[in-house]
C-alpha positions in Angstrom: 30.9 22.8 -16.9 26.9 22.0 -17.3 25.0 23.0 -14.4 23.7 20.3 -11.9 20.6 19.3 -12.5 18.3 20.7 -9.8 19.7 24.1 -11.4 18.9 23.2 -15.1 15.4 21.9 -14.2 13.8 25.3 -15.9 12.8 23.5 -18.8 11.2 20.6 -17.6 7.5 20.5 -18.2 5.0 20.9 -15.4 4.7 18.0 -13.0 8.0 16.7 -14.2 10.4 15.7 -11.0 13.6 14.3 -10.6 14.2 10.8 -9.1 16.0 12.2 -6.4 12.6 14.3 -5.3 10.1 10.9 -5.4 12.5 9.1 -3.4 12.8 12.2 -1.1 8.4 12.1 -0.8 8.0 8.3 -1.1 11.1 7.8 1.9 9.1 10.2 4.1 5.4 9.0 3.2 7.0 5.0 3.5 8.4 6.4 6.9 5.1 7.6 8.3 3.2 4.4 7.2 5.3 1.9 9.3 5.3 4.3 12.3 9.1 4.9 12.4 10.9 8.3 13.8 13.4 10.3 12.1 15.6 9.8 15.1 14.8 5.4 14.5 15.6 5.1 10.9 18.9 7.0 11.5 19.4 4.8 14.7 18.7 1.4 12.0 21.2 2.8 9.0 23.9 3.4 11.9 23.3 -0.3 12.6 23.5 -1.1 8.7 26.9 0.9 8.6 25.7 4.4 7.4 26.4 7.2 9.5 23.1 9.0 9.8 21.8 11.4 12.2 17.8 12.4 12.3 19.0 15.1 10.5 20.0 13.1 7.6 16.6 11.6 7.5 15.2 15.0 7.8 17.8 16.0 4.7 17.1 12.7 2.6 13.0 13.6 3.1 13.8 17.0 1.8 15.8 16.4 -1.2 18.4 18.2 0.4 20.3 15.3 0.6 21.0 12.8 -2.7 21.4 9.0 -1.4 24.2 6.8 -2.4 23.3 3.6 -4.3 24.5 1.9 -1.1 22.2 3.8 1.6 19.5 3.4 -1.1 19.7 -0.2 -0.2 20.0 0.3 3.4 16.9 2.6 3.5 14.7 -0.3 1.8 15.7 -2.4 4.2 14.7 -0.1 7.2 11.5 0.5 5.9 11.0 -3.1 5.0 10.1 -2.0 1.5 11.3 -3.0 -2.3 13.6 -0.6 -3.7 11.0 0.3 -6.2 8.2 1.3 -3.8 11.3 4.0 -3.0 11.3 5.2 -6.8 7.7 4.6 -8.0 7.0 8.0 -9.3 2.8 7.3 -8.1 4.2 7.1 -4.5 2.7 4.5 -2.3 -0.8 4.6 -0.8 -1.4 4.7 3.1 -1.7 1.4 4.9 -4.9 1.1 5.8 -5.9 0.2 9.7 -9.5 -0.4 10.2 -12.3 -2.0 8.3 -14.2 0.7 5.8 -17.7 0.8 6.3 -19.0 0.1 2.1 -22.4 2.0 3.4 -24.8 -0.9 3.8 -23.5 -2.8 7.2 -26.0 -5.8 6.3 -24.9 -6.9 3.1 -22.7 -10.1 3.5 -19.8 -10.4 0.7 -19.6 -13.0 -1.5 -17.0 -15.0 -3.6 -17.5 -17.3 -6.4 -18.4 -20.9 -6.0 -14.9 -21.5 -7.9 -13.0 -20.5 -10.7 -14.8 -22.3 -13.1 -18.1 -21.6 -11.6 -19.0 -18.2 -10.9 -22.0 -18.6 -9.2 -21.7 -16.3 -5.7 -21.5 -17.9 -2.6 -21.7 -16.0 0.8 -19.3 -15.9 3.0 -21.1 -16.7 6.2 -21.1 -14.5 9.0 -19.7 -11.5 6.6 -22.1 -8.9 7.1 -21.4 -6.3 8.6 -17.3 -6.8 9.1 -16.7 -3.9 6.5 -14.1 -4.2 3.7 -10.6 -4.9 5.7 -8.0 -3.1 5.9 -5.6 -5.6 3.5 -8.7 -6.1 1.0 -9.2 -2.5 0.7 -5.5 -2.0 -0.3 -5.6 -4.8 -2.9 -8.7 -3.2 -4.0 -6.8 0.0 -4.2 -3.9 -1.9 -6.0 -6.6 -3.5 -8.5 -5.5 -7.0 -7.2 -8.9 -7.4 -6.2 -12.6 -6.2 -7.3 -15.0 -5.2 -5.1 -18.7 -5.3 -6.7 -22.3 -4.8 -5.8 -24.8 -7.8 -6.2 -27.9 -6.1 -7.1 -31.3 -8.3 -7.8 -34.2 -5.7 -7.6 -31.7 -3.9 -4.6 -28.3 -4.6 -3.4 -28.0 -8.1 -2.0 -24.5 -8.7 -1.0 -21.1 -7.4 -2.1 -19.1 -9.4 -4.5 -15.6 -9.9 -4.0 -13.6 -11.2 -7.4 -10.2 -12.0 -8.5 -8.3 -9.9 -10.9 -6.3 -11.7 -13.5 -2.7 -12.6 -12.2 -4.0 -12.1 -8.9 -5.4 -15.4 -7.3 -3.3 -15.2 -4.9 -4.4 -12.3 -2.9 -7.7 -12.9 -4.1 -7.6 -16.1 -1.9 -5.7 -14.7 0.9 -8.4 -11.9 0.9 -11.2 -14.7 1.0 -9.6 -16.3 3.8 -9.0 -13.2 5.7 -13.0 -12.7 5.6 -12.9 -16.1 6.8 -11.3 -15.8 9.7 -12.7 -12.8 10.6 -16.4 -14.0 10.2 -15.5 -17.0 12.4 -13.5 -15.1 15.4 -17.5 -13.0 15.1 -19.8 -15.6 15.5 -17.2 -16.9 18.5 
């Protein structure tokens, strides 16, 4: 009889890692993000039907223990994630909480005048708000581009769309939006 896998691992090549180990980092990482306790994600699969203790959850996040196809779906929905932010290999970036200070707290961002038109417009009342938490993780997710406006010196930050992205782009925009108005309130 072959060996289990996690036995006949010695000839994988460096960085190499089985399914069941992302989904054991990601499940922990995905855990921390949205602020839940070992003891809470056992307490929400016991209400989904799956008998889990924190010492499960501690087991799952240390590949110690595999999950079935059934708790897989269970676990996604206790973190409120997609199954494949469980499996992505790359792992999953930390939520970001507070604004992120681009270095120049004067410089107003910008968007273009419209899609057509690519002429910046400023986004009144921007400077000095930072780049927000959700446009720094679309940044991060290349959903958005950030860029300096430069004309002899930087003049404002440039906020663009990326292709197949308008979406967030726009909700971005908005979100500086809102914020810039609750500042001048």
């Amino acid at each position: 009889m072959p060996a289990p896998p996690r036995e006949a691992a010695s000839g994988r090549k460096e960085g190499q890692k089985f399914l069941s180990q992302v989904l054991a980092k990601n499940a922990r990482d995905l855990r921390n993000i949205h602020e839940l306790s070992q003891d809470q994600v056992a307490e929400r699969m016991g209400a989904l039907g799956h008998a889990w203790s924190r010492q499960t959850t501690s087991d799952v996040e240390r590949g110690v223990r595999k999950v079935t196809v059934d708790e897989l779906l269970a676990f996604a929905l206790v973190l409120e994630e997609p199954i494949g932010e469980l499996l992505n290999p790359r792992g999953r970036l930390r939520k970001f909480r507070a604004a992120v200070d681009p270095g120049d707290e004067g410089l107003p961002y910008t968007e273009p005048r419209t899609l057509d038109d690519p002429t910046p417009v400023e986004i009144p009342g921007s400077a000095g708000i930072g780049i927000l938490p959700s446009a720094l993780q679309a940044l991060v997710e290349s959903r958005v581009v950030f860029a300096l406006a430069w004309d002899d010196g930087a003049v404002a930050i440039r906020i663009e769309p990326m292709d197949g992205h308008l979406n967030v782009f726009r909700d971005v925009v908005a979100e500086y939006r809102d914020r810039a108005a609750k500042e001048e309130s």
